[in-house]
mmCIF file of the C-alpha atoms, coordinates in Angstrom:
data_MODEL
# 
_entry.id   MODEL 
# 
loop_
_atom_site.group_PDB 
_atom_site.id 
_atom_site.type_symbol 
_atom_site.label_atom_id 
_atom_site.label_alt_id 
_atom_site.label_comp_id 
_atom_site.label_asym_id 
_atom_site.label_entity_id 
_atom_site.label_seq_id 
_atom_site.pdbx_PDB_ins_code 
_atom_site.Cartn_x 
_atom_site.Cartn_y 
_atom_site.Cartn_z 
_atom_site.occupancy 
_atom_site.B_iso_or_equiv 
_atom_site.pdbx_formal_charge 
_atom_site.auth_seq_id 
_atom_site.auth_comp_id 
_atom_site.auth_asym_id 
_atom_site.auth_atom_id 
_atom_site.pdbx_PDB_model_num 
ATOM 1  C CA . UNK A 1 1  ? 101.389 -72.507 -11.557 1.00 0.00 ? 1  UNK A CA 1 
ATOM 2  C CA . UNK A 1 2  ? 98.521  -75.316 -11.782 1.00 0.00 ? 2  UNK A CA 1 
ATOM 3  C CA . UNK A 1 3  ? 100.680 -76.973 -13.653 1.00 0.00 ? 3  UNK A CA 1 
ATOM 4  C CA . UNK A 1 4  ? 103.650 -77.468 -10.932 1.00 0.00 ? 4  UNK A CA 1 
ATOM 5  C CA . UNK A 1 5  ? 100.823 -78.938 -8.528  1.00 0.00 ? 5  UNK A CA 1 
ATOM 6  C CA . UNK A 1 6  ? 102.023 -82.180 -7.062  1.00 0.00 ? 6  UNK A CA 1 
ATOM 7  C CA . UNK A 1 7  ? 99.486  -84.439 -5.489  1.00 0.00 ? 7  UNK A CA 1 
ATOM 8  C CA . UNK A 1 8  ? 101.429 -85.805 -2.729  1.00 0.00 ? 8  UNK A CA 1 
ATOM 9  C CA . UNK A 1 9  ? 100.022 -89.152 -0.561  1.00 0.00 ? 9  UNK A CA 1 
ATOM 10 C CA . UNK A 1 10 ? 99.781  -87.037 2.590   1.00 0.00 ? 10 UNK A CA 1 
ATOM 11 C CA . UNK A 1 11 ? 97.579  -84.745 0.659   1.00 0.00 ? 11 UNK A CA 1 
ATOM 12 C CA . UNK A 1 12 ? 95.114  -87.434 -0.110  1.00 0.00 ? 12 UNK A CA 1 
ATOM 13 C CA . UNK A 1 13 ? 95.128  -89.314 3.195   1.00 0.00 ? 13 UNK A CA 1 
ATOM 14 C CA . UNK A 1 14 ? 94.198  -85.815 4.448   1.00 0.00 ? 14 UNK A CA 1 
ATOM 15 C CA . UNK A 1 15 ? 91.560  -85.481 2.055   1.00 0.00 ? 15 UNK A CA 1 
ATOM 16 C CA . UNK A 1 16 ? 90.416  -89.034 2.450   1.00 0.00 ? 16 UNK A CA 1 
ATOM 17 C CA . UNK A 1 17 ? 90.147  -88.040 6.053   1.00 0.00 ? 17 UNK A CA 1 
ATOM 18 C CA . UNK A 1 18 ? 88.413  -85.127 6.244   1.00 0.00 ? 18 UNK A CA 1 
ATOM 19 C CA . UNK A 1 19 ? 85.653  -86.613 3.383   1.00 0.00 ? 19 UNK A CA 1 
ATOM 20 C CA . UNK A 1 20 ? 85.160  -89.584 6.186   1.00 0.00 ? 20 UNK A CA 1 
ATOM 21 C CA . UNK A 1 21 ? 84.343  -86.672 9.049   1.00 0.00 ? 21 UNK A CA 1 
ATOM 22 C CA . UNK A 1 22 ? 81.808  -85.394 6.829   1.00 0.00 ? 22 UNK A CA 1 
ATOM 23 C CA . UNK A 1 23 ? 79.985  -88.128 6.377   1.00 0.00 ? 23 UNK A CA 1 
ATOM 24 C CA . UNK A 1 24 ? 80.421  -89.237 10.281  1.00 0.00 ? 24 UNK A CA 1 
ATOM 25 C CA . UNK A 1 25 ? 78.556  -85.638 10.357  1.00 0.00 ? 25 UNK A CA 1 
ATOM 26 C CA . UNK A 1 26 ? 76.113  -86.579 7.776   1.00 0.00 ? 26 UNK A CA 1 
ATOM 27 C CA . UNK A 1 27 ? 75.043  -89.444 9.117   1.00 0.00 ? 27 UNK A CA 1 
ATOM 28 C CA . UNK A 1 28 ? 74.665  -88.159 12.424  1.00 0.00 ? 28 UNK A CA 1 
ATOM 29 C CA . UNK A 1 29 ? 71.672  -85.658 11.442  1.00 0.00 ? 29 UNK A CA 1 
ATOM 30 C CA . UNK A 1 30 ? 68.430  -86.380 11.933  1.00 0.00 ? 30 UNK A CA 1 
ATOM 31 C CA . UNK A 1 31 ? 66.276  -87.368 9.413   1.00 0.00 ? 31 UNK A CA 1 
ATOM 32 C CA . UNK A 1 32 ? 64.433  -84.217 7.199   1.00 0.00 ? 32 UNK A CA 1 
ATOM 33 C CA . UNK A 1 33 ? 60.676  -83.923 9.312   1.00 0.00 ? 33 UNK A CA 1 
ATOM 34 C CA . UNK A 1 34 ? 59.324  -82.710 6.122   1.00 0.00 ? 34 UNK A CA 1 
ATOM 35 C CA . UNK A 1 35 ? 59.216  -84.215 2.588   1.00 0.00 ? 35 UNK A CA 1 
ATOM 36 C CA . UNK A 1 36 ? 59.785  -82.262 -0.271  1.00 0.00 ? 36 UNK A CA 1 
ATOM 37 C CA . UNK A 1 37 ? 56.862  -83.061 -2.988  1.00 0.00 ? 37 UNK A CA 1 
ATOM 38 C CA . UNK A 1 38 ? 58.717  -83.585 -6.667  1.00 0.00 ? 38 UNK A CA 1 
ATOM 39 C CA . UNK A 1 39 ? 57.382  -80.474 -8.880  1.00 0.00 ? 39 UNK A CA 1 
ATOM 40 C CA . UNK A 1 40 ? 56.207  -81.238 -12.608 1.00 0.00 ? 40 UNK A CA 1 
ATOM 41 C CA . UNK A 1 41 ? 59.319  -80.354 -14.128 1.00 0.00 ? 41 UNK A CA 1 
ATOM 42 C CA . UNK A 1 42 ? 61.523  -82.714 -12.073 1.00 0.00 ? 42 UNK A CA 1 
ATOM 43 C CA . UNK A 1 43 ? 58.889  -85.717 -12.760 1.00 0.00 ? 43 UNK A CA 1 
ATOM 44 C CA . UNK A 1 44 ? 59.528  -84.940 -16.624 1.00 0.00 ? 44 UNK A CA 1 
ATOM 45 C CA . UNK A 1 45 ? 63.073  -84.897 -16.356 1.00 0.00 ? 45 UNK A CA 1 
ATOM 46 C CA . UNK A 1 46 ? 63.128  -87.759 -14.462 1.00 0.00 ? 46 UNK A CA 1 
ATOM 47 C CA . UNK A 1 47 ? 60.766  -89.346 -16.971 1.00 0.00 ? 47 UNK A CA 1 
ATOM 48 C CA . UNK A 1 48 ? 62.567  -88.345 -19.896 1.00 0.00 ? 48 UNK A CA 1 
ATOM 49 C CA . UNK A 1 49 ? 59.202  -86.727 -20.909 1.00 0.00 ? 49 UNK A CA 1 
ATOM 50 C CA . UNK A 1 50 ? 61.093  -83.561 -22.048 1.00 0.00 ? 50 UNK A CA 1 
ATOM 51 C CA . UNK A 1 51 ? 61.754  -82.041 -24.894 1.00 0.00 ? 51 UNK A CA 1 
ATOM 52 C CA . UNK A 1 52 ? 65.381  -80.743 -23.663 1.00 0.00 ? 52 UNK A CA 1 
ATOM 53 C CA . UNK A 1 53 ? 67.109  -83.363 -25.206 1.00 0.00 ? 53 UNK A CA 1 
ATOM 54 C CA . UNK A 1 54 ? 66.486  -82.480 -28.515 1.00 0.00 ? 54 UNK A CA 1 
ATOM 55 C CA . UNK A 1 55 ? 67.226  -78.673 -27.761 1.00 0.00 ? 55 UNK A CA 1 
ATOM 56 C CA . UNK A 1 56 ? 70.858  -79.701 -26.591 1.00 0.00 ? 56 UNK A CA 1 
ATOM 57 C CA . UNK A 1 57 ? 71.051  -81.870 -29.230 1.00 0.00 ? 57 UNK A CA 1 
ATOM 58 C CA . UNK A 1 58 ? 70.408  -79.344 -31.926 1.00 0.00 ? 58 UNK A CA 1 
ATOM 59 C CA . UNK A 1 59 ? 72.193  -76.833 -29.786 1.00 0.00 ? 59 UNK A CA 1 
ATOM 60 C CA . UNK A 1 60 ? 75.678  -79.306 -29.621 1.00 0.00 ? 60 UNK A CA 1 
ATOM 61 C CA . UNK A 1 61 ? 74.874  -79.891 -33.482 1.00 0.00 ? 61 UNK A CA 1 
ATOM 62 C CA . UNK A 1 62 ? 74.895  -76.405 -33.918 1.00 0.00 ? 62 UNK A CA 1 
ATOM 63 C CA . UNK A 1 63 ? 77.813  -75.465 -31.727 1.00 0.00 ? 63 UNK A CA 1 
ATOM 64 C CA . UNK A 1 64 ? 80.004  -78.505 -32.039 1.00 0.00 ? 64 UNK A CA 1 
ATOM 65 C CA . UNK A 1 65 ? 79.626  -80.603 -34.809 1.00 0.00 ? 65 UNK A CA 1 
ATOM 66 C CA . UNK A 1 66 ? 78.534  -78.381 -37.731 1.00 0.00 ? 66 UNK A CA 1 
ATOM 67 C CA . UNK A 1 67 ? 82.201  -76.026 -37.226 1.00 0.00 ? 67 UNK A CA 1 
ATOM 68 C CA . UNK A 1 68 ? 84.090  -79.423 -36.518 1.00 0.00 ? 68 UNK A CA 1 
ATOM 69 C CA . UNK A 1 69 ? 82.861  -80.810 -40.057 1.00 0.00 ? 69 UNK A CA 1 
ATOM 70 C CA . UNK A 1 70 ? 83.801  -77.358 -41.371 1.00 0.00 ? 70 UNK A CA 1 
ATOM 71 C CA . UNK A 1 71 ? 87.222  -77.545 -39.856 1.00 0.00 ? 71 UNK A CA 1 
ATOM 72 C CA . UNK A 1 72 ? 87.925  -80.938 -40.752 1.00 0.00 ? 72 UNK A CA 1 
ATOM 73 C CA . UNK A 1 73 ? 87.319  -79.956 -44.576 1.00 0.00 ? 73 UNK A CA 1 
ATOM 74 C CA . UNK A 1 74 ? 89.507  -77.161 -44.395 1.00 0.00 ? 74 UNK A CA 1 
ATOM 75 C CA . UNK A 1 75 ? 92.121  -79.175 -42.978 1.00 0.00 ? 75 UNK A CA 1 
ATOM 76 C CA . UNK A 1 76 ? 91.750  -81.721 -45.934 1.00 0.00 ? 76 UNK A CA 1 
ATOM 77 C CA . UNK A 1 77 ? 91.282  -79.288 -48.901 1.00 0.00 ? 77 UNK A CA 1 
ATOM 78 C CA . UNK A 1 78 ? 94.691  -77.874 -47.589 1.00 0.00 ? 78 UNK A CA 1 
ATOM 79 C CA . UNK A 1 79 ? 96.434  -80.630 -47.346 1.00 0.00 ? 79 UNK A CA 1 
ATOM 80 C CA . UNK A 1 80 ? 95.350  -81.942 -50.639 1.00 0.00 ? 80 UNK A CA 1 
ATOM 81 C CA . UNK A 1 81 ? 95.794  -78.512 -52.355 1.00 0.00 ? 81 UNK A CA 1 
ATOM 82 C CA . UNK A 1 82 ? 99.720  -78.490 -50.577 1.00 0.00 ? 82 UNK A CA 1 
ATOM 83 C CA . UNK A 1 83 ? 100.299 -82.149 -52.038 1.00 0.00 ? 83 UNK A CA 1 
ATOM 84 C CA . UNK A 1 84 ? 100.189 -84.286 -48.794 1.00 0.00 ? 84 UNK A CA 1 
ATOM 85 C CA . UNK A 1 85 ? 97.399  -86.366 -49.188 1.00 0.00 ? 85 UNK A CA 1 
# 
């Protein structure tokens, strides 16, 4: 069913429309009366000072490209072993 979804013009116009009324509405509210104060973890992540990026990294190694090197051999030993390469 997703994949019979037509995106007609009217469709976006409407969309287009109702994204402009929300930020008429956005702009029209007053400004915050209190500031929020940035907590230590958002100042290291906006620092980079974090060690998260090498947990994904490891993680994504882990997950992604270790079993895509494994597939990609498999691939190759069988088609070397079936004659095609």
């Amino acid at each position: 069913q997703l994949g019979e979804f037509r995106f007609t013009p009217e469709q976006g116009k409407h969309w287009f429309d109702q994204l402009l009324a929300l930020v008429k509405i956005a702009e029209g509210l007053p400004a915050p009366k209190e500031t929020m104060i940035e907590s230590d973890w958002n100042e290291k992540a906006r620092r980079g000072n974090l060690r998260t990026g090498w947990i994904v990294g490891i993680v994504v190694g882990a997950l992604v490209v270790i079993p895509g090197c494994i597939v990609i051999m498999t691939v190759l030993a069988l088609l070397y072993f079936e004659g095609a390469l």
